[in-house]
N, CA, C and O atoms as a Tripos MOL2 file, in Angstrom:
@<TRIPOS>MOLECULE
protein
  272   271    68     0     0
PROTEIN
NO_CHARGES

@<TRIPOS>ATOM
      1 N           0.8490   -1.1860    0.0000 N.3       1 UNK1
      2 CA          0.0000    0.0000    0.0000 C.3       1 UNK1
      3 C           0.8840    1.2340    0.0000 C.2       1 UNK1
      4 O           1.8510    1.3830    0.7470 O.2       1 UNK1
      5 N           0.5140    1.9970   -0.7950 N.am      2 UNK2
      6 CA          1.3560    3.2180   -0.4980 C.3       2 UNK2
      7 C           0.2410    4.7150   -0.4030 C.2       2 UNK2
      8 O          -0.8150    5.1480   -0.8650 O.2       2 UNK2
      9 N           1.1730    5.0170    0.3870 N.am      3 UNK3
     10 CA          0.0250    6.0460    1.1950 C.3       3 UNK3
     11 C           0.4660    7.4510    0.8520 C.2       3 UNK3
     12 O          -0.3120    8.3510    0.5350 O.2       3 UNK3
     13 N           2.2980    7.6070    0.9760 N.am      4 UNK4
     14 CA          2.6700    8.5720    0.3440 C.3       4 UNK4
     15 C           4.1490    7.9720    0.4200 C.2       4 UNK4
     16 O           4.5510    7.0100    1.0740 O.2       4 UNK4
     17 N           5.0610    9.1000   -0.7180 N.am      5 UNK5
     18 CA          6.0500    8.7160   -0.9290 C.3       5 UNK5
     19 C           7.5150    9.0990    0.1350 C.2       5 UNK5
     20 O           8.6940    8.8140   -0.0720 O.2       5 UNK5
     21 N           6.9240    9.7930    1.2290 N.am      6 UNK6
     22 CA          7.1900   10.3000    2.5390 C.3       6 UNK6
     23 C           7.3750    8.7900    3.6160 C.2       6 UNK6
     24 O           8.4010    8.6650    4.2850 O.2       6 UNK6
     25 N           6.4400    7.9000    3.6530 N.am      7 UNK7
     26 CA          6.2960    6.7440    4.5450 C.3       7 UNK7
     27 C           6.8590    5.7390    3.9620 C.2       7 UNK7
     28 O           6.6400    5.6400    2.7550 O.2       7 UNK7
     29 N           7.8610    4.5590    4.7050 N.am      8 UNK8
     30 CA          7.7620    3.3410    4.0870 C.3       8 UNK8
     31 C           7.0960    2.5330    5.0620 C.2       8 UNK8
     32 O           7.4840    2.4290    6.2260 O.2       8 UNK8
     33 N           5.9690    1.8920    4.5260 N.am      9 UNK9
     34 CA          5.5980    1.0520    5.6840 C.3       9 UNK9
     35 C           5.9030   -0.1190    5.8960 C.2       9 UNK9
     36 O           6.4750   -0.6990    4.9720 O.2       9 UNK9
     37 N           5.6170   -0.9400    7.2660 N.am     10 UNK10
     38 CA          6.4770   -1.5720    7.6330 C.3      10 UNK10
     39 C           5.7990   -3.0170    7.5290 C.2      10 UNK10
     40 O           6.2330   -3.9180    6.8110 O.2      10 UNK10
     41 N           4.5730   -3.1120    8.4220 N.am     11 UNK11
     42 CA          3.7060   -3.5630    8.5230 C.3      11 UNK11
     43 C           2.4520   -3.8180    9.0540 C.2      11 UNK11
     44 O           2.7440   -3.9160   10.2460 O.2      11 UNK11
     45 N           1.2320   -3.9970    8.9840 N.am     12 UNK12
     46 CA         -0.0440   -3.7820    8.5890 C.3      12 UNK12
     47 C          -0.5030   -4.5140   10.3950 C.2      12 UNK12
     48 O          -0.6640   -5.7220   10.5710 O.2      12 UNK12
     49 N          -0.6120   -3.6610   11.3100 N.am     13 UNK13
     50 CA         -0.8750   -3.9280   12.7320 C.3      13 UNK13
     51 C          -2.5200   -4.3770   13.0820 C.2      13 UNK13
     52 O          -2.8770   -5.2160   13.9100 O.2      13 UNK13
     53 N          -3.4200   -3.5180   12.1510 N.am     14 UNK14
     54 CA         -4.3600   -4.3590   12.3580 C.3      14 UNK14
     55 C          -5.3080   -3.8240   11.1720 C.2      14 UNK14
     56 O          -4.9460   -3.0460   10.2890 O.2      14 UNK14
     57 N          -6.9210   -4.5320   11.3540 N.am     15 UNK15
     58 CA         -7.5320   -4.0980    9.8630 C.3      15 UNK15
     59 C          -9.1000   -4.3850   10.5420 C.2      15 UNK15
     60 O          -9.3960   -5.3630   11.2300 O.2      15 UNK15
     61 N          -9.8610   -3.4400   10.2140 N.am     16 UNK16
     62 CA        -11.6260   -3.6490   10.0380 C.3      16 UNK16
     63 C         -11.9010   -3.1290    9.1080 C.2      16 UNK16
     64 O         -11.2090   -2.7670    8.1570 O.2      16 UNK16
     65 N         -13.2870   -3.0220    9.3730 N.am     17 UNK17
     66 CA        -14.4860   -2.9860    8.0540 C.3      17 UNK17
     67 C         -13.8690   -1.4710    8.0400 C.2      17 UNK17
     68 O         -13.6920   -1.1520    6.8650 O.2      17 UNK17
     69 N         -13.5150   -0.5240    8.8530 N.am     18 UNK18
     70 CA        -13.4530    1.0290    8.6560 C.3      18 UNK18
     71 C         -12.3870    1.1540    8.5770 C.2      18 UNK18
     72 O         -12.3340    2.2120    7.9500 O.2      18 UNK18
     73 N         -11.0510    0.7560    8.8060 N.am     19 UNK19
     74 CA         -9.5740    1.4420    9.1380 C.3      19 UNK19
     75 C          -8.6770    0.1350    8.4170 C.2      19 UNK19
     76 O          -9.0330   -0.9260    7.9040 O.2      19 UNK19
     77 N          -7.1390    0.8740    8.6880 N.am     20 UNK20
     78 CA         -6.5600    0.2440    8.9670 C.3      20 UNK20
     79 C          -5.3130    0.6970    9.5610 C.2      20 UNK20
     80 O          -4.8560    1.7640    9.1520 O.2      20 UNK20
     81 N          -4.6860    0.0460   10.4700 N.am     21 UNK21
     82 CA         -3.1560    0.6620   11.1600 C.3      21 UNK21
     83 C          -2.2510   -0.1010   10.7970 C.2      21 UNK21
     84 O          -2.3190   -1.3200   10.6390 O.2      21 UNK21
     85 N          -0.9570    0.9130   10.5840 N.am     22 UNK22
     86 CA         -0.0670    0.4500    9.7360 C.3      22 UNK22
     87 C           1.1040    0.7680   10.8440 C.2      22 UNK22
     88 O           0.8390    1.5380   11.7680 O.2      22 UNK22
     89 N           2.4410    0.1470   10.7360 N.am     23 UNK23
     90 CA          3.1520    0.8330   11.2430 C.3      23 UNK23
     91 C           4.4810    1.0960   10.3640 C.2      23 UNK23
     92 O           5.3340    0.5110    9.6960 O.2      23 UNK23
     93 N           4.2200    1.9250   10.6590 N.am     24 UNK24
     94 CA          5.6160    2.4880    9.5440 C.3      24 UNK24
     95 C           7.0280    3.7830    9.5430 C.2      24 UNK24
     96 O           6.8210    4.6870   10.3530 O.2      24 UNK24
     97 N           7.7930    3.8550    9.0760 N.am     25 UNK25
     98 CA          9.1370    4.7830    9.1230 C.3      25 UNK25
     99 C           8.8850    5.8020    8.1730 C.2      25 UNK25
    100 O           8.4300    5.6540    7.0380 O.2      25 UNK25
    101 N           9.2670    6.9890    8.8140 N.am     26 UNK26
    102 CA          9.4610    7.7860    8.1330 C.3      26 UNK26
    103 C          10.5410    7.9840    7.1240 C.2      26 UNK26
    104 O          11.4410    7.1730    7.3410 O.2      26 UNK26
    105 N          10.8500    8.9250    5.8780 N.am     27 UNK27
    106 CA         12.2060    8.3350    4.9200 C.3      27 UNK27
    107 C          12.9210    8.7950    5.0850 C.2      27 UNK27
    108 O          14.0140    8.2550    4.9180 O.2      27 UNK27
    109 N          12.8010   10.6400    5.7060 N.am     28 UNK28
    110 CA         13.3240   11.6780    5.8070 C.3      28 UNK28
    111 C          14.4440   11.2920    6.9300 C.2      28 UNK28
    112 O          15.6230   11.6420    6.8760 O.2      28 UNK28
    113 N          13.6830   10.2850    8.2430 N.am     29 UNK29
    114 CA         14.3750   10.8690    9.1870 C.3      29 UNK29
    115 C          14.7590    9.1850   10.1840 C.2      29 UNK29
    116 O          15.6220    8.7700   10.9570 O.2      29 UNK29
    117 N          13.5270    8.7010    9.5500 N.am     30 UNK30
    118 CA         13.6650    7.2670   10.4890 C.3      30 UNK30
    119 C          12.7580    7.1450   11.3270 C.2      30 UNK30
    120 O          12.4130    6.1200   11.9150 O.2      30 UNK30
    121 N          12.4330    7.9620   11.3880 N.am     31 UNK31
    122 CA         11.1270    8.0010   12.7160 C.3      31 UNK31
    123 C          10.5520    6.8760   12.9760 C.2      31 UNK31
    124 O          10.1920    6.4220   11.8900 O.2      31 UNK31
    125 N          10.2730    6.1940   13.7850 N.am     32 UNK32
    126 CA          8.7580    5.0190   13.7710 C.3      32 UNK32
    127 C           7.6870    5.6710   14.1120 C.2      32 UNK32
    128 O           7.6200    6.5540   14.9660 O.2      32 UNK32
    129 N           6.5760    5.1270   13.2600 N.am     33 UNK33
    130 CA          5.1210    6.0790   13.9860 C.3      33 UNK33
    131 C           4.0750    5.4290   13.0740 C.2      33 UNK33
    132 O           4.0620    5.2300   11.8590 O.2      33 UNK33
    133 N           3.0980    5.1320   14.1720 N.am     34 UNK34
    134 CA          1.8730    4.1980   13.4800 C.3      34 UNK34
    135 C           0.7710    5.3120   12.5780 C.2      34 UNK34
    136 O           0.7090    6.5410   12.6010 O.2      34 UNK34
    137 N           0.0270    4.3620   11.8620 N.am     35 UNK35
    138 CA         -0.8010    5.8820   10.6790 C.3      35 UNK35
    139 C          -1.7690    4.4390   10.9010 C.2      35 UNK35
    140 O          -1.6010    3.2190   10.9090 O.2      35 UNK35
    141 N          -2.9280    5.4760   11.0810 N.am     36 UNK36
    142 CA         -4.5200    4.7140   11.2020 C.3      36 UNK36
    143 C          -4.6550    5.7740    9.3900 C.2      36 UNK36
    144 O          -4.0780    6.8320    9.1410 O.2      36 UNK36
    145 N          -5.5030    5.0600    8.5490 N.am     37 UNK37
    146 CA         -6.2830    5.3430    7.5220 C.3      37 UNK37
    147 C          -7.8720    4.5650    7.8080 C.2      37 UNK37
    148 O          -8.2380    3.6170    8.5030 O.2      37 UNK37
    149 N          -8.5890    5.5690    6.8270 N.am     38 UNK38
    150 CA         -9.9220    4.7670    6.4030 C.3      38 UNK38
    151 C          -9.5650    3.5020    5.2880 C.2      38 UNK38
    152 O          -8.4660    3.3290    4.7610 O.2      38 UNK38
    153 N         -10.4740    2.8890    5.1330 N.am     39 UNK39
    154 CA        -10.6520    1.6790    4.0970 C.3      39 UNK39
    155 C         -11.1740    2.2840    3.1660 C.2      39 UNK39
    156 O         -10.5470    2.1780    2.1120 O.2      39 UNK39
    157 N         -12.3620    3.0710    3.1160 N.am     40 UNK40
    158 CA        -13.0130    3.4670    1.8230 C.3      40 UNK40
    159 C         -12.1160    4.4730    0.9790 C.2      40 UNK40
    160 O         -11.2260    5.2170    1.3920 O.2      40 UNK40
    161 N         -12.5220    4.3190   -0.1330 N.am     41 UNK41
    162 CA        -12.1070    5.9880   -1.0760 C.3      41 UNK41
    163 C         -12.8760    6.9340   -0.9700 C.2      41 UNK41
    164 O         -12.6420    8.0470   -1.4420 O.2      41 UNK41
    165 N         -14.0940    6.5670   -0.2170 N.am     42 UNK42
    166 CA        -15.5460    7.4030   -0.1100 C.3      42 UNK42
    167 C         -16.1720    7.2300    1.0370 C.2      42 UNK42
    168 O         -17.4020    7.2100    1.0090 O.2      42 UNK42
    169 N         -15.6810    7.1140    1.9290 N.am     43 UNK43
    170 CA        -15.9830    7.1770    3.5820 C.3      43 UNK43
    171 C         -17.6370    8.1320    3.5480 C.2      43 UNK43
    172 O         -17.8290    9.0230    2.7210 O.2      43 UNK43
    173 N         -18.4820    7.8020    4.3930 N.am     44 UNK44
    174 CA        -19.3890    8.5810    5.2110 C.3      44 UNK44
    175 C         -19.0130    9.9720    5.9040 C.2      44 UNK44
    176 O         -17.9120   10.4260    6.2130 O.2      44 UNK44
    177 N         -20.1000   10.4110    6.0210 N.am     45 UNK45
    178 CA        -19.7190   11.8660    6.8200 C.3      45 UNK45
    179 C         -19.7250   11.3910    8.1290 C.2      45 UNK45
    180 O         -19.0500   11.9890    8.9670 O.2      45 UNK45
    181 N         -20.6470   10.0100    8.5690 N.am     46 UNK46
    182 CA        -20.6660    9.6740    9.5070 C.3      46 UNK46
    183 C         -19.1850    9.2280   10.2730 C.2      46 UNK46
    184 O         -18.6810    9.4620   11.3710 O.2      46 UNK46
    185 N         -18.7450    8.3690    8.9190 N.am     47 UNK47
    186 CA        -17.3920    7.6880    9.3460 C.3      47 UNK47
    187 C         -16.0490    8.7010    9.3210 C.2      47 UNK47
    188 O         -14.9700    8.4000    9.8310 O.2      47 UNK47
    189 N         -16.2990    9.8050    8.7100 N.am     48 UNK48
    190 CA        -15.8100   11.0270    8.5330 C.3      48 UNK48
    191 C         -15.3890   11.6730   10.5370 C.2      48 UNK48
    192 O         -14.4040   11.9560   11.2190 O.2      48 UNK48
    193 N         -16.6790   11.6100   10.6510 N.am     49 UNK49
    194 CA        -16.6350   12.2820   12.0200 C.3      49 UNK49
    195 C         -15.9300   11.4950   12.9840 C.2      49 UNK49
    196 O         -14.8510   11.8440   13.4630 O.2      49 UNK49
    197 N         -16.7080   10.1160   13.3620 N.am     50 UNK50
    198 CA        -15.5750    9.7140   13.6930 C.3      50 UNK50
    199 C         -14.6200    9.4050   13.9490 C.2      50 UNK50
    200 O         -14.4290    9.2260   15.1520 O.2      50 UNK50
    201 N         -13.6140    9.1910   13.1160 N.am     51 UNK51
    202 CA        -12.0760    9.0260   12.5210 C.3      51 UNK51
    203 C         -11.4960   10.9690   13.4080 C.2      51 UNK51
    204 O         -10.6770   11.1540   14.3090 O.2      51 UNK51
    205 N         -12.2520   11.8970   12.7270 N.am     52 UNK52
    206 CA        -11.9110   12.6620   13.6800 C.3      52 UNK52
    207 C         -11.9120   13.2600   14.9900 C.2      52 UNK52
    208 O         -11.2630   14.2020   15.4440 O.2      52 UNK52
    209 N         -13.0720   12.2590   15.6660 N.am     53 UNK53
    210 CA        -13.4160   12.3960   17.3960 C.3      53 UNK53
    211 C         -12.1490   11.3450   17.5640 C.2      53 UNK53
    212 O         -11.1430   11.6160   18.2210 O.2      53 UNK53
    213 N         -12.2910   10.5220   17.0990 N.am     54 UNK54
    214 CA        -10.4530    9.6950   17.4360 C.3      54 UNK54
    215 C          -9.1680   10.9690   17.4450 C.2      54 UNK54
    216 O          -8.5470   11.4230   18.4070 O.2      54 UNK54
    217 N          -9.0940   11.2390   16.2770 N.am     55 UNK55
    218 CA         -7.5500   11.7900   16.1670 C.3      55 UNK55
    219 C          -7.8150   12.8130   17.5620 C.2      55 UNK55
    220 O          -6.9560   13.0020   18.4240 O.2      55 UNK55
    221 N          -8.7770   13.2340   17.5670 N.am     56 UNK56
    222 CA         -8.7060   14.9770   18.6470 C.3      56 UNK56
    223 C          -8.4870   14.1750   20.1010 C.2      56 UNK56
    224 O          -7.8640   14.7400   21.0000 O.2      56 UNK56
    225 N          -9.0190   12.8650   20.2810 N.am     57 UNK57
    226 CA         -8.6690   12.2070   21.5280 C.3      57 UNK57
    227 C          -7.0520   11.8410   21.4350 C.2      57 UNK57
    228 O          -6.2440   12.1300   22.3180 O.2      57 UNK57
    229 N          -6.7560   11.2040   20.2900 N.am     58 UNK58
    230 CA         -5.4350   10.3620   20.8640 C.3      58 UNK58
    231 C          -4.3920   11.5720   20.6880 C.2      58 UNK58
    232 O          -3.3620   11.4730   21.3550 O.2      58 UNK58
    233 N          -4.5660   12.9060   19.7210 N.am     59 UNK59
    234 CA         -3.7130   14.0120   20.2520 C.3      59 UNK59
    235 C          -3.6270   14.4910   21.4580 C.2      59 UNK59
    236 O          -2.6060   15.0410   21.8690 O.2      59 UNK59
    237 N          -4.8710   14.3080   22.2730 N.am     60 UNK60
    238 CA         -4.6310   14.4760   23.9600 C.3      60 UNK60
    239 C          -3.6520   13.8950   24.7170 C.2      60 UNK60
    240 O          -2.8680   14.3980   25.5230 O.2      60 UNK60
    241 N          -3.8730   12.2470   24.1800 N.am     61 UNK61
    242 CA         -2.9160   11.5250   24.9840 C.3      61 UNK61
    243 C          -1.2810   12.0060   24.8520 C.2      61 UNK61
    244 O          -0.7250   12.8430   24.1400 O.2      61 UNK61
    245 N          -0.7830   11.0450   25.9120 N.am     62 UNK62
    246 CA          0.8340   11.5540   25.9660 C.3      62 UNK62
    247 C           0.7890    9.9200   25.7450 C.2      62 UNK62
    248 O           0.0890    9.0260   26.2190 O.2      62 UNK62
    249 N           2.0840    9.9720   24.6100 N.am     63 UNK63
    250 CA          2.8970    8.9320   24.2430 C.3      63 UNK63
    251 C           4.2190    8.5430   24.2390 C.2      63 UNK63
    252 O           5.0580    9.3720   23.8860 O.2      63 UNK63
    253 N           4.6280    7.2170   24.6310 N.am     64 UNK64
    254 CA          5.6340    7.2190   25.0470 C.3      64 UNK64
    255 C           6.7780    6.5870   23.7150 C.2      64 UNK64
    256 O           6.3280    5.7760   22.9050 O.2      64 UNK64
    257 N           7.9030    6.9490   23.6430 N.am     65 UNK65
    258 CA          8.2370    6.7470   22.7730 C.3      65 UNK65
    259 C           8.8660    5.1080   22.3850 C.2      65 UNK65
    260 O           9.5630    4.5340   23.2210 O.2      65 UNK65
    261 N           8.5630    4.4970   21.1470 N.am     66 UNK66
    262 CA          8.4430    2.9080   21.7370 C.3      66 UNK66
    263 C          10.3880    2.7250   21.6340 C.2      66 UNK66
    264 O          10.9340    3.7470   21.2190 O.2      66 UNK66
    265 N          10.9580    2.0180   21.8380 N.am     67 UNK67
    266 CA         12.1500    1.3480   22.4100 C.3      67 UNK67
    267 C          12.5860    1.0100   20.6360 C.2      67 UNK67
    268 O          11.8880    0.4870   19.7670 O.2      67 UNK67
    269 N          13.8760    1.4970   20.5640 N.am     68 UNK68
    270 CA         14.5170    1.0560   19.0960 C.3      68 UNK68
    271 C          14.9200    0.1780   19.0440 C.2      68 UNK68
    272 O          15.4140   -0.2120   17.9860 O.2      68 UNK68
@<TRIPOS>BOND
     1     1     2 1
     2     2     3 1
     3     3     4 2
     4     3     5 am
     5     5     6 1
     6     6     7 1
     7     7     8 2
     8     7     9 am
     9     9    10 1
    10    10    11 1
    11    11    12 2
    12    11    13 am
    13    13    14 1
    14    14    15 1
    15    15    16 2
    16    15    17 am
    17    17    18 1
    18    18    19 1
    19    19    20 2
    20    19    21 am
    21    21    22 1
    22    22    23 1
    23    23    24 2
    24    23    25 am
    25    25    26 1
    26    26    27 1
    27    27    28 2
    28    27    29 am
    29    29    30 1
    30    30    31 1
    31    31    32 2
    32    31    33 am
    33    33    34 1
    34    34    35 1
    35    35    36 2
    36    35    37 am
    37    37    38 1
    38    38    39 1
    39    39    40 2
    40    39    41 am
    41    41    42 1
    42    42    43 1
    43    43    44 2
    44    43    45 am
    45    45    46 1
    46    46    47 1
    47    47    48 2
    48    47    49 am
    49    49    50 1
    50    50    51 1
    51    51    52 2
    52    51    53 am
    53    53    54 1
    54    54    55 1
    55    55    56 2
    56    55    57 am
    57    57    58 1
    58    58    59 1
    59    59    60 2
    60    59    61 am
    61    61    62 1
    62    62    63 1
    63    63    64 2
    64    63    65 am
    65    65    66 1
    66    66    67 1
    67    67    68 2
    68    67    69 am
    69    69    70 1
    70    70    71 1
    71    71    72 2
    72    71    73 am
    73    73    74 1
    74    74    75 1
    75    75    76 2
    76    75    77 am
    77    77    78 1
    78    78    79 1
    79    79    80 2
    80    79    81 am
    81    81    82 1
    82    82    83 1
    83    83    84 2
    84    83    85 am
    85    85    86 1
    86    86    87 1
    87    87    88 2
    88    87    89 am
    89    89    90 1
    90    90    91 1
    91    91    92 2
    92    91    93 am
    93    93    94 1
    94    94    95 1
    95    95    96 2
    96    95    97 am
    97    97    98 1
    98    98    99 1
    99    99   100 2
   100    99   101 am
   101   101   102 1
   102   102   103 1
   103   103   104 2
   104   103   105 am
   105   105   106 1
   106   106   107 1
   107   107   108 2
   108   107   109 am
   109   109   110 1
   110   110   111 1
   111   111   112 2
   112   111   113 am
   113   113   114 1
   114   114   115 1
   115   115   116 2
   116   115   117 am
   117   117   118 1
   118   118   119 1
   119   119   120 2
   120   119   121 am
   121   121   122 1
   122   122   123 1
   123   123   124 2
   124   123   125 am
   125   125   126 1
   126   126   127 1
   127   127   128 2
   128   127   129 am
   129   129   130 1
   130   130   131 1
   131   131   132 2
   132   131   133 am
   133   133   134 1
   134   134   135 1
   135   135   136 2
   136   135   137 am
   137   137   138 1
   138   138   139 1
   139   139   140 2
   140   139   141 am
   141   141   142 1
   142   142   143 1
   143   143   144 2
   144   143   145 am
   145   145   146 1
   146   146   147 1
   147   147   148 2
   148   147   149 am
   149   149   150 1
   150   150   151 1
   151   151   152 2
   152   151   153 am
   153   153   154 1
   154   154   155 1
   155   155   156 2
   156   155   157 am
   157   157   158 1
   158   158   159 1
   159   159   160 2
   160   159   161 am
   161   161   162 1
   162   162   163 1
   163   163   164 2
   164   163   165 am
   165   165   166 1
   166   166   167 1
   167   167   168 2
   168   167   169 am
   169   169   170 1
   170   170   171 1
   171   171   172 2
   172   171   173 am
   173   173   174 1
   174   174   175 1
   175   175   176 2
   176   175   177 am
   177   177   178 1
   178   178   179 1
   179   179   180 2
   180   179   181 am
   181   181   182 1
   182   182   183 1
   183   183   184 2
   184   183   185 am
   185   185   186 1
   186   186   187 1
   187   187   188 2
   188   187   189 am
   189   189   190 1
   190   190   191 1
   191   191   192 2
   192   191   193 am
   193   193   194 1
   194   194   195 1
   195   195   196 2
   196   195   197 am
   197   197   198 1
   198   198   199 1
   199   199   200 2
   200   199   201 am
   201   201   202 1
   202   202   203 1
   203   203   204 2
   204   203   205 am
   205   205   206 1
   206   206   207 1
   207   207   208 2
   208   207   209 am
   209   209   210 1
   210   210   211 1
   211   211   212 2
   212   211   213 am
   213   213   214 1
   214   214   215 1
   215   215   216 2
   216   215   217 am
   217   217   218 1
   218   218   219 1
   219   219   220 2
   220   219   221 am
   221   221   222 1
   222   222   223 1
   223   223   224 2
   224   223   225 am
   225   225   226 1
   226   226   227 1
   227   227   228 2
   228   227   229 am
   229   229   230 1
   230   230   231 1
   231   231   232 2
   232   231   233 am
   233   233   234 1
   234   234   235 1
   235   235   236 2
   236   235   237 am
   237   237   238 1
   238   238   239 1
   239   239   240 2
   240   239   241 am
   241   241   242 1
   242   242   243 1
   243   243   244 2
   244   243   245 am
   245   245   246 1
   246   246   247 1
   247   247   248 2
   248   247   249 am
   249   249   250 1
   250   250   251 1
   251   251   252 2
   252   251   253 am
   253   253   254 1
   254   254   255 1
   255   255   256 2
   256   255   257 am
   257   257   258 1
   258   258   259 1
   259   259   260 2
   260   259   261 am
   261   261   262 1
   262   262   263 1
   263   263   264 2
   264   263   265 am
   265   265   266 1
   266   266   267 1
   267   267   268 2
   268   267   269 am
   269   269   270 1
   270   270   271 1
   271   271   272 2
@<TRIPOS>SUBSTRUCTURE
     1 UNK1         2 RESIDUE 1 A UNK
     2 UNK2         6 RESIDUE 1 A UNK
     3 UNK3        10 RESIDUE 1 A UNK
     4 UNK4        14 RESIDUE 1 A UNK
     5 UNK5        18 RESIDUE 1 A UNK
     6 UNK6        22 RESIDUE 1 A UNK
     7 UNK7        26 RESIDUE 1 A UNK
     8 UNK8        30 RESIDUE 1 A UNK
     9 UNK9        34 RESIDUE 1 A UNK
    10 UNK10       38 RESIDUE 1 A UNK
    11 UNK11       42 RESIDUE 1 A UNK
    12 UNK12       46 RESIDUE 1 A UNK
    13 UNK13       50 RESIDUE 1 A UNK
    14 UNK14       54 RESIDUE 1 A UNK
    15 UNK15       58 RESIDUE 1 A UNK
    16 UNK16       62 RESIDUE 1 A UNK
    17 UNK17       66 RESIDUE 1 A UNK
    18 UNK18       70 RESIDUE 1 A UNK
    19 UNK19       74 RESIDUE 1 A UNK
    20 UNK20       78 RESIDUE 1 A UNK
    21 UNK21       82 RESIDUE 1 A UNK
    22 UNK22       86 RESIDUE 1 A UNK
    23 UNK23       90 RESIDUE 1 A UNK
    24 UNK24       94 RESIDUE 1 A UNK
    25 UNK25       98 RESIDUE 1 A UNK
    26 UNK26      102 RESIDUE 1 A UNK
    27 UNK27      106 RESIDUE 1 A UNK
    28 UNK28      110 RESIDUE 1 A UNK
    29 UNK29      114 RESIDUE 1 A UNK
    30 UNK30      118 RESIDUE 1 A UNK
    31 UNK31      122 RESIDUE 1 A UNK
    32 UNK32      126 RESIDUE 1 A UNK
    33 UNK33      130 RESIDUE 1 A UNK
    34 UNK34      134 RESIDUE 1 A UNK
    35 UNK35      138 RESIDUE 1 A UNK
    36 UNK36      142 RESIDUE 1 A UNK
    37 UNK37      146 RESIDUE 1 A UNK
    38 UNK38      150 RESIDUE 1 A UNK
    39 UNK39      154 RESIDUE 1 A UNK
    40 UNK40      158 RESIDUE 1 A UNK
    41 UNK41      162 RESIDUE 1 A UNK
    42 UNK42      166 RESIDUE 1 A UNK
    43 UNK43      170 RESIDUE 1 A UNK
    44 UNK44      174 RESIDUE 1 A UNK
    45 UNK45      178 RESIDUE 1 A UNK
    46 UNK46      182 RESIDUE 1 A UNK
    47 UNK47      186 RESIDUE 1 A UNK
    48 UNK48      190 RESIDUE 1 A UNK
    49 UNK49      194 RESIDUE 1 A UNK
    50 UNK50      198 RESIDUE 1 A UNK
    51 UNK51      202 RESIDUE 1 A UNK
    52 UNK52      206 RESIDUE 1 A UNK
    53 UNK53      210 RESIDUE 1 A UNK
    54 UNK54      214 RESIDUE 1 A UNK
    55 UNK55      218 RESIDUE 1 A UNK
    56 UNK56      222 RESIDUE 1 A UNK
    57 UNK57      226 RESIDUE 1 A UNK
    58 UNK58      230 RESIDUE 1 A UNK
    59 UNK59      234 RESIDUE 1 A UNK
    60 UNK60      238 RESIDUE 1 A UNK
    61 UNK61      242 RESIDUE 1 A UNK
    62 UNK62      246 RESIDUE 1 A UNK
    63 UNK63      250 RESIDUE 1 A UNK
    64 UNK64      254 RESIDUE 1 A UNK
    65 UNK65      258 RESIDUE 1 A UNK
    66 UNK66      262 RESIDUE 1 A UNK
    67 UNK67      266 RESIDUE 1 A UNK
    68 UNK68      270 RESIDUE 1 A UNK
């Protein structure tokens, strides 16, 4: 899957009917850092909203950085 030419991903952490999480490196720098996407090309407004009551929560959280 390619998502952009910025990410290489690594591998595919989990999958439903709405998402999927990936985990993957950045190219620039190395970074590790997981990326949730939708499944559709044409998501709901419903599923729309959602996806963004997620991101505004897990930007709250504090994360720890995982172990290289």
């Amino acid at each position: 899957m390619r998502l952009s030419y910025d990410y290489d991903i690594v591998e595919m952490l989990c999958s439903s009917a709405r998402s999927l999480v990936l985990r993957a490196t950045a190219r620039q720098d190395g970074t590790a850092l997981i990326i949730k996407v939708l499944n559709k090309d044409f998501p709901s407004f419903h599923e729309i909203a959602q996806f963004k009551r997620e991101y505004a929560i897990a930007r709250r959280c504090e994360h720890a950085r995982p172990p290289a």
